[in-house]
KESE-780733 format. One record per residue (C-alpha): residue number from 1; x, y, z; residue in one letter. Coordinates in nm, 2 decimals, decimal comma. Layout:
REM residues N
REC   num       xx       yy       zz   residu
REC   NUM        X        Y        Z        a
...
REM end
This chain:
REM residues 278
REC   num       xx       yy       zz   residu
REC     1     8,97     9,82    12,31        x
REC     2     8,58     9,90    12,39        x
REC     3     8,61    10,27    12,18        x
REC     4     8,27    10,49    12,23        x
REC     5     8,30    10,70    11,87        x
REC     6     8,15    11,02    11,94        x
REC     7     8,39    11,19    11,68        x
REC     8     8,06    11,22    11,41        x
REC     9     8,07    11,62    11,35        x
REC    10     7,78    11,59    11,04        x
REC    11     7,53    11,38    11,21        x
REC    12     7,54    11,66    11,51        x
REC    13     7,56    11,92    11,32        x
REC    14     7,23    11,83    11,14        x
REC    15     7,01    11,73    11,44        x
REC    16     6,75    11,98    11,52        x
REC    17     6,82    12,31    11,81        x
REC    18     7,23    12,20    11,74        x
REC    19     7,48    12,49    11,73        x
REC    20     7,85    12,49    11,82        x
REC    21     7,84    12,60    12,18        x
REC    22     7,56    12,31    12,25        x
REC    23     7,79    12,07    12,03        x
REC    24     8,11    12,12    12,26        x
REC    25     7,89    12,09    12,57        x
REC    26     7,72    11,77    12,40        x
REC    27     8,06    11,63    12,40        x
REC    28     8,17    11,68    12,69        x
REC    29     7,88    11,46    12,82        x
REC    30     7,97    11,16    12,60        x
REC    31     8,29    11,24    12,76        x
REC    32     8,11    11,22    13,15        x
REC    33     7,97    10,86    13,02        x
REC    34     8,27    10,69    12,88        x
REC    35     8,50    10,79    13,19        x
REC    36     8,23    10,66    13,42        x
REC    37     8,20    10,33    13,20        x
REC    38     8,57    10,31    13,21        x
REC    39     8,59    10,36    13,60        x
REC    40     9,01    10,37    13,57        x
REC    41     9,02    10,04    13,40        x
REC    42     9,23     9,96    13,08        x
REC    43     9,06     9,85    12,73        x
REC    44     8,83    10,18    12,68        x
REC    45     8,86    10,47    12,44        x
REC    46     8,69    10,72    12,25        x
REC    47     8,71    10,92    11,91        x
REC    48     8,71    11,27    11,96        x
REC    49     8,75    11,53    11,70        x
REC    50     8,93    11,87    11,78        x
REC    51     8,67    12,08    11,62        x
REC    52     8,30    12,03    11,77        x
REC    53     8,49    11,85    12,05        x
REC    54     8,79    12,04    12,15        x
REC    55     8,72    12,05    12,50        x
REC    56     8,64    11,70    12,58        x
REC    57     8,93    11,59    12,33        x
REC    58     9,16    11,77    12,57        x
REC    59     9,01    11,65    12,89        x
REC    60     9,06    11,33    12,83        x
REC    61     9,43    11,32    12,78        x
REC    62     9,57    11,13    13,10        x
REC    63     9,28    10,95    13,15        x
REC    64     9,38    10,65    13,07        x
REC    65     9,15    10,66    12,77        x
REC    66     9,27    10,50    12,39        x
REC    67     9,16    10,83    12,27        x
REC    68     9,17    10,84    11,84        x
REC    69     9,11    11,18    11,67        x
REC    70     8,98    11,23    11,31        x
REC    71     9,17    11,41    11,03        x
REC    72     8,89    11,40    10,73        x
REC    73     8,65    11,63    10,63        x
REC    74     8,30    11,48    10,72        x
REC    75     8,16    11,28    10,43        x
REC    76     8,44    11,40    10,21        x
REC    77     8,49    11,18     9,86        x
REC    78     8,74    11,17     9,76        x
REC    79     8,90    11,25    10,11        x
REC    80     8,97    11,61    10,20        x
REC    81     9,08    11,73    10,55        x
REC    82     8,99    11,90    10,80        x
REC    83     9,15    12,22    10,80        x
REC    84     9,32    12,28    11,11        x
REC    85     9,58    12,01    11,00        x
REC    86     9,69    12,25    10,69        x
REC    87     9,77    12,22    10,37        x
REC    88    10,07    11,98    10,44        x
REC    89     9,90    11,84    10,75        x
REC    90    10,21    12,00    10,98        x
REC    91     9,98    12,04    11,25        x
REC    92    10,04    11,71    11,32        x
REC    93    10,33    11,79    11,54        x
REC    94    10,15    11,97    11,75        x
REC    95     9,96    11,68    11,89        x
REC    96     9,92    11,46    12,22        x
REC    97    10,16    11,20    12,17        x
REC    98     9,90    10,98    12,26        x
REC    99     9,65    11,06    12,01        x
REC   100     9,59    10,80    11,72        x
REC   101     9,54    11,00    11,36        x
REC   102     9,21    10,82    11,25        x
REC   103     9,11    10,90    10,90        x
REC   104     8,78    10,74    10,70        x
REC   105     8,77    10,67    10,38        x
REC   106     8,51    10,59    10,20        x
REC   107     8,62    10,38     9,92        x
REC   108     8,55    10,06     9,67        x
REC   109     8,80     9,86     9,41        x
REC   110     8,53     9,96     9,12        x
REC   111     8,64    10,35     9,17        x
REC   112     8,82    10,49     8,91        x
REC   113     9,17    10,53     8,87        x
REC   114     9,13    10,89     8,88        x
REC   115     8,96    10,86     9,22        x
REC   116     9,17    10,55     9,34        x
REC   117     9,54    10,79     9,29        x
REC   118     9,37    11,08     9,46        x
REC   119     9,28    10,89     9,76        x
REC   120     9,57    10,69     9,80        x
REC   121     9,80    10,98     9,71        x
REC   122     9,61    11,16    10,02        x
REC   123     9,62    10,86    10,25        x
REC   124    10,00    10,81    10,21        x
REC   125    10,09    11,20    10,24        x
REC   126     9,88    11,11    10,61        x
REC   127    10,04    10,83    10,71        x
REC   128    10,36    10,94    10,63        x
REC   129    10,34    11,27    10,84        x
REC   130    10,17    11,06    11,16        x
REC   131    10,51    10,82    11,11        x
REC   132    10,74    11,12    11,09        x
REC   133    10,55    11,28    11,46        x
REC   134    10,57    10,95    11,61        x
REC   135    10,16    10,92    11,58        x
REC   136    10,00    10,57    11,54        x
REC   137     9,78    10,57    11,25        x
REC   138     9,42    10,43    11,21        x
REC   139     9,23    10,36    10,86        x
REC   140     8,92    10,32    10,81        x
REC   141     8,71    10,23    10,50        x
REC   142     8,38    10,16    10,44        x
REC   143     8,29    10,06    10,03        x
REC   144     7,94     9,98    10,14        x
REC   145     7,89    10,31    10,09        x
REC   146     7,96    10,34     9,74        x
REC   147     7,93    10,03     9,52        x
REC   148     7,75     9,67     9,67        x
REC   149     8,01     9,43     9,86        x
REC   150     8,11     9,08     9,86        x
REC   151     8,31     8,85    10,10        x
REC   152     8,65     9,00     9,93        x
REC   153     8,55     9,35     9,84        x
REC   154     8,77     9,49    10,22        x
REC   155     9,04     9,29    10,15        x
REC   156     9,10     9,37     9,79        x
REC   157     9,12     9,74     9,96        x
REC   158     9,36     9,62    10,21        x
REC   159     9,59     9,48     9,98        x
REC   160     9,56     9,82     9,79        x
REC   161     9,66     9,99    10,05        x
REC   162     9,97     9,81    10,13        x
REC   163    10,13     9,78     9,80        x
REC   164    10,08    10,19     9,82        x
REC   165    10,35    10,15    10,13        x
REC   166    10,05    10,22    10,35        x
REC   167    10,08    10,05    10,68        x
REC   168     9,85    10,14    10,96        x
REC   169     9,86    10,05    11,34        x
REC   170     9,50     9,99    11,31        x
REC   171     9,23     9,94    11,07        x
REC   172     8,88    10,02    11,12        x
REC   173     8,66     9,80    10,95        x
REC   174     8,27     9,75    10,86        x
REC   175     8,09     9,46    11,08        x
REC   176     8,08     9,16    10,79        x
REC   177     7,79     8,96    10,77        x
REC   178     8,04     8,62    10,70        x
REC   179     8,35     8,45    10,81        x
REC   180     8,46     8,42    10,48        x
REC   181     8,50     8,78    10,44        x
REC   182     8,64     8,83    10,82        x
REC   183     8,87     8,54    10,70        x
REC   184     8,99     8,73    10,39        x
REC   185     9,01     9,03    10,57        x
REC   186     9,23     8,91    10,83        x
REC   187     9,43     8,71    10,60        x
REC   188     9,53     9,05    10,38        x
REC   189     9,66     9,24    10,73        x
REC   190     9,83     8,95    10,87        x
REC   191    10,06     8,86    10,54        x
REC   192    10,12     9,24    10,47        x
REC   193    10,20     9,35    10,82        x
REC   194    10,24     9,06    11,09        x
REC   195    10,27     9,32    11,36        x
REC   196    10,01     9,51    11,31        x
REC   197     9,81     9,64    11,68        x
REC   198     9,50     9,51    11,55        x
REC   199     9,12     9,57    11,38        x
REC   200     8,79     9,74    11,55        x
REC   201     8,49     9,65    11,37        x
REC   202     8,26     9,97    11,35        x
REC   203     7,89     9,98    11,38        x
REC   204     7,70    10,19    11,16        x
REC   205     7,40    10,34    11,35        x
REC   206     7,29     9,95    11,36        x
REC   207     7,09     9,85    11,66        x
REC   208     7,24     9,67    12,00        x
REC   209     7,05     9,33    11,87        x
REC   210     7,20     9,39    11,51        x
REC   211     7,58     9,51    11,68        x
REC   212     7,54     9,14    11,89        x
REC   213     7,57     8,93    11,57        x
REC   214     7,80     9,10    11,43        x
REC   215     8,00     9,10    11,74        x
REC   216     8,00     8,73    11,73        x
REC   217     8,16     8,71    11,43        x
REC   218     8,40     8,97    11,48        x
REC   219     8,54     8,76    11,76        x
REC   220     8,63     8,49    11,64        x
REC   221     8,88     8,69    11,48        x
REC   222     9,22     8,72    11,75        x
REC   223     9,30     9,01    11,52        x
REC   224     8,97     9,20    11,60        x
REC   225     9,06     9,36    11,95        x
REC   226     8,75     9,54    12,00        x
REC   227     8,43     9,85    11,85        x
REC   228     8,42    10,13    11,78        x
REC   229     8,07    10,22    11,81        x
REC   230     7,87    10,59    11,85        x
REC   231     7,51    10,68    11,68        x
REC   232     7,38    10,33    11,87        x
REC   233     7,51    10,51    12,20        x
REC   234     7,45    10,87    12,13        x
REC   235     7,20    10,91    11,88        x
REC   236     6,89    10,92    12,08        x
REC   237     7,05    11,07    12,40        x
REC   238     7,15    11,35    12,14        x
REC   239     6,86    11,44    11,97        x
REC   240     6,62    11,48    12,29        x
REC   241     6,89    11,70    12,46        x
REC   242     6,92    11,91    12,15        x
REC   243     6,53    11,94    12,20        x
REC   244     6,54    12,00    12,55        x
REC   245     6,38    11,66    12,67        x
REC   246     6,64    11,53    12,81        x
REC   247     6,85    11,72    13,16        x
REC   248     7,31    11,68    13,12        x
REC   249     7,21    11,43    13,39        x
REC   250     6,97    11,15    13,21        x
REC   251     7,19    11,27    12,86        x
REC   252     7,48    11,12    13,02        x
REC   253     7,31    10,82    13,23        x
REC   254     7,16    10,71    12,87        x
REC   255     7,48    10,67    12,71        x
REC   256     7,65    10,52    12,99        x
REC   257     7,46    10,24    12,97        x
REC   258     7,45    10,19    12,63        x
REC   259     7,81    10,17    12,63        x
REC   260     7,83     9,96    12,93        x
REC   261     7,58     9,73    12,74        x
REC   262     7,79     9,68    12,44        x
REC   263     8,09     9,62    12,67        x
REC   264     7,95     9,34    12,80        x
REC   265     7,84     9,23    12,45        x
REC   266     8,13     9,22    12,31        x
REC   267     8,30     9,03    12,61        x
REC   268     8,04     8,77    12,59        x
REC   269     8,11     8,74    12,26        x
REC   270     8,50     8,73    12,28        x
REC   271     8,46     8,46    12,57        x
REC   272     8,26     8,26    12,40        x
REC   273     8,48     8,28    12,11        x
REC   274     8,79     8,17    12,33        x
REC   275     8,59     7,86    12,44        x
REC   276     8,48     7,74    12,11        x
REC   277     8,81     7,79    12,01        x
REC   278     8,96     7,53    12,25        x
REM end
């Protein structure tokens, strides 16, 4: 699954000349270049939240798009919600059946307990209420945010997770700089939860050169079935239409071929992968 992530709410929301209205239309853009990238062919999705992007969330149901929609509050630590879900997150029953419940959690195995049972506490109540609405269930975490990171630092988190009786469809994971630590990573899903739909490696504003190389790696990996990548697709197209240097027209031809570029990266990358595996 090739997945343009254009559910960052903060990163808009602090870019020069933003405001809500331009947000939403902003969106709907991204929107205009995935569905022209896709061109009615399986394998592509987006991230889409409900609040900036309401619009072009709701467009895109019945496109044919894997189409993931985030539940946390923006840089939240420990995690809070966003707070159209409500207080026992009943909205959730309220939602496309086709939308996948992605929430991010930035997290590390040298947190505290305090932090540790407030986050896990908060992830399970999640999980549980996308299981009981027949939602599939994406996790994300990235500890390079909060404490340095080794080859087993992810998987330590994974296994965390599962003895908490967490089990998502999907995990959203940072792009590792080594096979051991895509080795331990895969090793924690796949003895946990054998049926699991898969991983997307995430790309963290990094450039297309940096995102090839970690693609590579990622690949290698029949458990990683694809990105999930926005800032290296939007970032620029953004900031010059917020300033007015950029027309709907060149916003939206920008990020089409940004994501059309990574596409082909990453199938490069998986076909090469499949040949130096035989």
């Amino acid at each position: 699954v090739k997945i343009f992530a254009f559910d960052h709410r903060l990163q808009l929301e602090e870019m020069e000349g933003y405001n809500k209205a331009k947000g939403a239309a902003f969106k709907e853009l991204c929107l205009n270049a995935a569905l022209m990238v896709q061109n009615g062919q399986a394998g592509y999705g987006i991230l889409c939240d409900n609040r900036i992007g309401r619009s072009a969330l709701h467009r895109a149901s019945g496109s044919g798009l894997w189409i993931g929609r985030p539940t946390e509050l923006p840089g939240s630590r420990p995690i809070q919600f966003e707070s159209e879900l409500g207080e026992d997150v009943g909205s959730l029953r309220e939602w496309a059946r086709e939308n996948v419940v992605k929430l991010l959690v930035f997290c590390h195995p040298d947190d505290d307990d305090k932090m540790t049972k407030i986050q896990i506490a908060r992830v399970k109540r999640l999980f549980t209420a996308a299981r009981r609405n027949g939602l599939e269930f994406l996790l994300e975490i990235i500890p390079s945010k909060v404490c340095p990171v080794n080859d087993t630092t992810s998987a330590t988190l994974i296994q965390t997770f599962y003895d908490a009786g967490i089990y998502p469809d999907w995990w959203k994971l940072e792009p590792f700089k080594t096979d051991a630590a895509w080795a331990n990573a895969v090793s924690a899903i796949e003895r946990n939860d054998p049926r699991t739909r898969g991983i997307l490696v995430l790309g963290l504003d990094a450039s297309e050169a940096e995102l090839a190389t970690s693609f590579a790696l990622a690949a290698k990996q029949p458990l990683v079935k694809g990105f999930a990548v926005g800032r290296t697709i939007f970032g620029n197209a953004a900031r010059r239409w917020m300033a007015g240097e950029l027309s709907d027209d060149e916003a939206i031809i920008e990020m089409q071929d940004k994501y059309a570029r990574l596409c082909e990266i990453w199938d490069k990358a998986r076909s090469q992968a499949n040949e130096c595996a035989r």
